[in-house]
N, C-alpha and C positions, 0 to 999 in steps of 0.2 A: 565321214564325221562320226559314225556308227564307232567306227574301230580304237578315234583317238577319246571319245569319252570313254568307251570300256578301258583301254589302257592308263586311261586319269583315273578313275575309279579302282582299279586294282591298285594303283600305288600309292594313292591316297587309304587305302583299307589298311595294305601291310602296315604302312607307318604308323597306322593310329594301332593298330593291334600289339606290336614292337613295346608299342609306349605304353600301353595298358598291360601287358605281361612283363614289364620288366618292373611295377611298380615294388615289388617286393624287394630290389636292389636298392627303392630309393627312402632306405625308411628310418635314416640319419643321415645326417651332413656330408661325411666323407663317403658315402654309396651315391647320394644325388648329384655332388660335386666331384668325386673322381673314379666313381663306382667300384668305391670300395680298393683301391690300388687294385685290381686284378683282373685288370681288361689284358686279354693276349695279342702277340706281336700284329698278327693278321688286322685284327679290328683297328687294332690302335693306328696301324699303316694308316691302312683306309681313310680313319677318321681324320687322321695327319693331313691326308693328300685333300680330300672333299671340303675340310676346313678350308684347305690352299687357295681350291680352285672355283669360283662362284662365278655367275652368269654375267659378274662383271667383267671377269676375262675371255669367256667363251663371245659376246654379244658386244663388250666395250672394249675391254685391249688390245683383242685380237683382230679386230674391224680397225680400229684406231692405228698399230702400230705395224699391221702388214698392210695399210695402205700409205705409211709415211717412209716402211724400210723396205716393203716388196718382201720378195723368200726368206731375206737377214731377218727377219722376225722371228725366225726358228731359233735364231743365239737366244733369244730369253725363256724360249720354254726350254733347252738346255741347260741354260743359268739356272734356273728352277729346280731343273731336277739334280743338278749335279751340287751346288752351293745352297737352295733353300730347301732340298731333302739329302742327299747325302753325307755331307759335310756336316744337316745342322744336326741329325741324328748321329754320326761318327762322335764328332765334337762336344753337343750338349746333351744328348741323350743318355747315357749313362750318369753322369755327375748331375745329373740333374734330378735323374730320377732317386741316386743315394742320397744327395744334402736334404732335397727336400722333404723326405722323408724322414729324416735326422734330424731338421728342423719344426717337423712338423708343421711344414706352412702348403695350404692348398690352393693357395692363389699368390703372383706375381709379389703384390703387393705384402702379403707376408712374409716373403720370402726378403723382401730387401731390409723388412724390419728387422727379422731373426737371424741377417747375415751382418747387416751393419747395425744395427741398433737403433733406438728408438722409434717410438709411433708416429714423428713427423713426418717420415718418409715412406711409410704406409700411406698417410692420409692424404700425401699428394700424390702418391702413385695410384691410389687408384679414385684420384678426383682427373687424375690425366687419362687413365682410362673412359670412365665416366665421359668424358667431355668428347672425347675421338671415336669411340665406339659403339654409341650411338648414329652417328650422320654415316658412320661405316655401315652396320646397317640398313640405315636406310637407304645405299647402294646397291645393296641388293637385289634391289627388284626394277633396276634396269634393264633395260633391254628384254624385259616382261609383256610389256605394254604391246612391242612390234609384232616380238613371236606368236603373243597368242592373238593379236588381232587377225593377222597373216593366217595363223590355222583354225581360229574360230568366231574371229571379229568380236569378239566380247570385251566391254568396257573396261580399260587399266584399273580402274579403283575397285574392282569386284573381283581379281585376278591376285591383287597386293592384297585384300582382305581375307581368300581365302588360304593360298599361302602361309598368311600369317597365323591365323585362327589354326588352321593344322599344323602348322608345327608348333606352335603352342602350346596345344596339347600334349603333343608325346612328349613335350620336353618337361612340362610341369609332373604329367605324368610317371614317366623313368626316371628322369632326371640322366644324368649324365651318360650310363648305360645304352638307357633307349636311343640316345642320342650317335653312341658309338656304333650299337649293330644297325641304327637306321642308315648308317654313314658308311658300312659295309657295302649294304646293300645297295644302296646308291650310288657308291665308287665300283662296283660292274655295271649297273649303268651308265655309267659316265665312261665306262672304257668300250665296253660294246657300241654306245652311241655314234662314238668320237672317231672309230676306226671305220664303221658303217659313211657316215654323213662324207669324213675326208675321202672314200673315194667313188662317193657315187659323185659329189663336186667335180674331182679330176673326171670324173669320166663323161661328164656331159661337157668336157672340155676337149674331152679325146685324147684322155689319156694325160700322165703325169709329162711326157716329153715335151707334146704337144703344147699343154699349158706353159711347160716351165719355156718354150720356144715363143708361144703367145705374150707370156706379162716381159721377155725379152724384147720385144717388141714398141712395148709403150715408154711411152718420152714424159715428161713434164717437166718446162723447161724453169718453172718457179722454184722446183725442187735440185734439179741438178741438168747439165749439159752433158753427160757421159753417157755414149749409147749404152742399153741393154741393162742400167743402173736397180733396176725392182729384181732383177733376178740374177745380180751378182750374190759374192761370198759376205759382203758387210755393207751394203743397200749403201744409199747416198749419204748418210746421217753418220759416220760407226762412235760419232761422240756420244750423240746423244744416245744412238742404240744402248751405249754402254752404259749410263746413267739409268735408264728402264732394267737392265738388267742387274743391275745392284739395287736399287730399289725394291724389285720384285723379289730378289734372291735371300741377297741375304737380309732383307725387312724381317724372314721369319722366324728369326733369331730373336728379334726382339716383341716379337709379337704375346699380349699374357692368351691369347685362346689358340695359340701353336702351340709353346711351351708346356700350355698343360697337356697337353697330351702326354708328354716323357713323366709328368708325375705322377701318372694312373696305368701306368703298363706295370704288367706285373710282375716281371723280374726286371733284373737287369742284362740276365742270360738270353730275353726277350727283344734286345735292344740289336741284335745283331742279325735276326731275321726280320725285323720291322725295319730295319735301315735298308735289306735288299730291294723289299716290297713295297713299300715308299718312295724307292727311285725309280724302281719301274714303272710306275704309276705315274709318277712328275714327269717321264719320260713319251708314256703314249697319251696321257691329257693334256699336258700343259705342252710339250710337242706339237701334238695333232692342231692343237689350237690354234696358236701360232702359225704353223706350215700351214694350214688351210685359210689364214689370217692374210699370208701373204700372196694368194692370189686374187687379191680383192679389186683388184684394178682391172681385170678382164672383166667384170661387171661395170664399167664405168659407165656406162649408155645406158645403166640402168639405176645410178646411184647420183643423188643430187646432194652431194656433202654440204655447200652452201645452205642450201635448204631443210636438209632431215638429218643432218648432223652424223658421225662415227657410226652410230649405234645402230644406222641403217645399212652398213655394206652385208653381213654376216646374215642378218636375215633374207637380204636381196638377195645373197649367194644360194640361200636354201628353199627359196620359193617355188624355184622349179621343180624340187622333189616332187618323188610320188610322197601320196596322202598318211602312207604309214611310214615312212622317213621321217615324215615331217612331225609325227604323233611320236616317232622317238627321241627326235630334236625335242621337244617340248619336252616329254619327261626328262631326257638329259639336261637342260637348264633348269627346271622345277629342283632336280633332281642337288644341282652345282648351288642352288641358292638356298635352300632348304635346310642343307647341308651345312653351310659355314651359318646361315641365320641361325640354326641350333646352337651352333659353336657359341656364337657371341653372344646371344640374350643368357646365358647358361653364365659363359663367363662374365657379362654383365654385373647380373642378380648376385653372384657369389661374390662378387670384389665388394659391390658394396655392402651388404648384409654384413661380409665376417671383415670387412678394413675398414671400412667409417661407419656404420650404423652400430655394431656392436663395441659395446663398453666406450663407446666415443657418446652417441645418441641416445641409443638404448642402455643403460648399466646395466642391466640383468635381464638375459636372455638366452635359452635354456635352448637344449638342440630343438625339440619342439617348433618353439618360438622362430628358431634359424632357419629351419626346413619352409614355414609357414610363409614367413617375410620375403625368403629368394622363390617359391612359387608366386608370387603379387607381385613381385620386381619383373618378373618374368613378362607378366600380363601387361605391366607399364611399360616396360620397355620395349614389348611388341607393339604397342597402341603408341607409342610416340615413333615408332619405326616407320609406322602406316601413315600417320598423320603428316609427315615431314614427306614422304615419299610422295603420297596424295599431292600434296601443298607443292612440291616442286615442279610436278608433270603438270598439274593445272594448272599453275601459276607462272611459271616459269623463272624461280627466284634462284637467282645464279646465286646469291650468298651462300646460302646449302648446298649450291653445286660444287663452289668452292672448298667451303668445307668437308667436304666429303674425298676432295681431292688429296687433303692435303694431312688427312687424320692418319692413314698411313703411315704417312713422313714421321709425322709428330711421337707416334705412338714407340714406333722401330727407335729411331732418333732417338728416344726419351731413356730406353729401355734395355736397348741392345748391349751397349759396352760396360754397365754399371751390372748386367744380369752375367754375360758372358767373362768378367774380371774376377765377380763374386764367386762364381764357381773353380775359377783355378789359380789367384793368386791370393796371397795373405794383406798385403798391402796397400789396397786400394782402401779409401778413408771413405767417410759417410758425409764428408766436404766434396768429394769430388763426385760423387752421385749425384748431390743436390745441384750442382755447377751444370751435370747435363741436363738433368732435370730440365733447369729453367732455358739454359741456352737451345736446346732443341724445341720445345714449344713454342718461345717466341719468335725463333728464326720461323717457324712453321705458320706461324698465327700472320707474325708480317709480311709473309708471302702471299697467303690471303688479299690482307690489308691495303698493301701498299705494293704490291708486283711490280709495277713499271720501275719502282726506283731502285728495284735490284739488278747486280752485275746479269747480262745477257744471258748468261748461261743458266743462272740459278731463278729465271724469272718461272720456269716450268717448274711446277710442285712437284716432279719426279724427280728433276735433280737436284732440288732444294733438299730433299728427303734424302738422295741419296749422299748427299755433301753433310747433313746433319751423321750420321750414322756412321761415317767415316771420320769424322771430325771427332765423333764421343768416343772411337777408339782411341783418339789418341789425347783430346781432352782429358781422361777420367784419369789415366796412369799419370801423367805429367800433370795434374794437381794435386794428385797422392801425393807426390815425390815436396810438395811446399806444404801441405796441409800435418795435422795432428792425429800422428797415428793411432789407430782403431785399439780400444783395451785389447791384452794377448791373451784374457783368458774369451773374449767374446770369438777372437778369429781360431783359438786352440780349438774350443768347443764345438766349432762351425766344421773346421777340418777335420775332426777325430773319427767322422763316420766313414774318413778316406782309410785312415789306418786301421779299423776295424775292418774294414771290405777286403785290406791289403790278409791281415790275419786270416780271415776265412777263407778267403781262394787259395791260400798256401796249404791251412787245412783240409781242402778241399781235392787238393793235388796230391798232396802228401796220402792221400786217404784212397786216392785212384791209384796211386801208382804199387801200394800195398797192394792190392786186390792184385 
């Protein structure tokens, strides 16, 4: 006990120290919210992957979905890293970091104003935030409650309050910065963890053969008729597997607190070591997760699904640790949740302060004022994180649980093909933005709602999500193609920072190749 308080004590000091030293980064708008564009590749990696990865996948996906796929659960931490960090940083990591920057918009929701025009589609983009982002959040601090009862039996609502309270802190603190190196530091913990825990698990299993020869072994005949099915190449499910794994993948394409990250790195020459360091990262956590996810059925004699629900296999797997395993288990999920809870209350506060509170709300409101209003958004949006979180585990009100399932969907859905269009074609309208706009929240909302009455496949909010996001690909061009095209000096102006980028790398070549 002695060992895993000292171990919460040191990483609860560095964090709050992080965030008290870096306040000097946060002392205007664009330092608090993107730290001043000049976070480098390493950081930004980091903060990309910890943003990614929270204790809902370590304690909820990875319990959930390697006990519905077996070993097959490893395609989605692959999917992860190859489709929601390499592809999204190849793809949207440069042009994302030049327009936005050329547009000067710091948050998602600006970004669609000063790409298609107007401020109605700021004001719903980040009222869609706002509304998803929140219950996302307060997802967070699941699978909180078991770990830390398991390693110190202390009450869930004193675990989610302090949590919360400290990251709070450094975040109001640094501001965005603090948030980044806190997210450093924390993604080596989360990879030292992750490689530790996966094989002291195989090993109280007798070894990786052993196991993967064990979970061959088990049957369940609700699920499939096929011997040795949990520890085949694509488990019993590979439809559904594949809908989790576009879901999870590429959602972070359309995500605004992924995305931000490519607007605050500090080149774009940065963009191509942050892409290495990023998949490697998606590769041994979001991997390790998964692969250790799916040998959750060799604890079957110790897990009552009916009864304690998903969120119980992952901690039953780790219970048998020794006592300092089990103290770095908990900092590595403190570590997964802390991590993305910074990400979101951060991008929270900034969407709404600078897209609906300012010159919408407020008319006049001076960086000052802006700095001030996103630190107290910060403190709201942490305090309704808790309060929802609290209210779920005590209550047990599946409506927020629903919610929460399904903001994901909504969010990616809403965001992905309208964000991913605006960065490389000229011809997508600000008709067919609003078209996905609405179509992907309310596909999301009445999946919620009314679940049974949808077709079988789309009744899961994972494939709802992943059928909305698919759908806005191909939605948003084919309303373009009927809709009224966008003014040429608004989409010239939008593209001219491509042609200025194309001038100076030629300069730039031309200039190396003298030498």
């Amino acid at each position: 006990m002695i060992i895993k308080v000292l171990m919460l004590l040191v990483f609860f000091s560095v964090m709050i120290y992080i965030g008290l030293m870096c306040r000097k980064n946060s002392t205007d708008v664009s330092g608090f919210v993107l730290g001043g564009r000049a976070v480098g590749p390493w950081v930004t990696a980091f903060a990309y992957g910890t943003s990614y990865f929270s204790a809902v996948i370590f304690v909820g996906y990875a319990g959930q979905f390697g006990w519905k796929y077996g070993i097959a659960a490893t395609w989605v931490g692959i999917g992860n890293a190859l489709i929601g960090s390499l592809l999204a940083w190849a793809i949207l990591g440069r042009r994302t970091r030049i327009m936005s920057q050329h547009l000067d918009s710091a948050t998602m929701p600006q970004f669609f104003a000063a790409r298609f025009g107007g401020r109605s589609l700021k004001i719903a983009a980040s009222v869609i935030t706002f509304i998803f982002l929140i219950p996302y959040t307060a997802s967070l601090y699941n699978g909180l409650s078991r770990l830390f009862g398991m390693a110190f039996n202390i009450d869930y609502s004193i675990c989610v309050i302090v949590m919360a309270v400290l990251t709070g802190i450094y975040v109001i603190a640094g501001g965005y910065m603090a948030t980044a190196i806190n997210d450093f530091i924390q993604g080596i913990i989360m990879l030292i963890g992750i490689c530790a825990v996966v094989l002291s698990v195989l090993n109280s299993q007798g070894g990786f053969l052993a196991a993967l020869d064990g979970l061959a072994r088990i049957s369940d005949e609700s699920v499939s008729t096929t011997p040795g099915v949990f520890a085949s190449f694509f488990g019993p499910d590979p439809l559904n597997l594949l809908g989790v794994v576009i879901l999870t993948s590429l959602g972070t394409w359309g995500l605004p607190q992924m995305v931000q990250k490519f607007y605050a790195i500090k080149s774009e020459k940065s963009i191509s070591k942050g892409t290495i360091v990023s998949t490697f990262f998606a590769f041994i956590v979001a991997g390790g997760c998964y692969f250790l996810g799916g040998f959750g059925r060799l604890f079957s004699d110790k897990i009552d699904i009916a009864a304690d629900g998903f969120d119980s296999i992952v901690p039953t797997m780790l219970s048998g640790l020794p006592d300092f395993l089990i103290a770095v288990v908990v900092v590595l999920v403190l570590s997964a949740s802390m991590s993305t809870l910074s990400s979101l209350v951060l991008t929270s506060s900034s969407t709404l302060t600078l897209d609906l509170l300012k010159g919408h709300v407020i008319k006049n409101m001076d960086e000052k004022k802006q700095l001030l209003i996103m630190r107290i958004l910060i403190v709201v949006f942490v305090g309704i994180s808790v309060v929802i979180a609290i209210v779920q585990y005590k209550q047990n009100v599946t409506f927020i649980a629903q919610l929460m399932g399904v903001s994901w969907g909504a969010l990616a859905g809403a965001f992905l093909a309208p964000f991913f269009y605006g960065l490389y074609f000229k011809f997508i309208t600000k008709a067919a933005v609003w078209v996905n706009f609405i179509f992907s929240t309310v596909v999301m909302l009445a999946n919620m709602l009314i679940r049974p009455k949808f077709p079988q496949l789309l009744q899961s909010p994972i494939n709802a999500g992943a059928f909305c996001m698919i759908a806005g690909l191909i939605i948003v061009p084919v309303i373009s193609l009927f809709t009224k095209k966008p003014p040429k000096e608004l989409v010239d102006s939008a593209f001219a920072c491509y042609n200025k980028e194309v001038l100076v790398h030629q300069s730039t070549s031309l200039s190396d190749d003298s030498e």
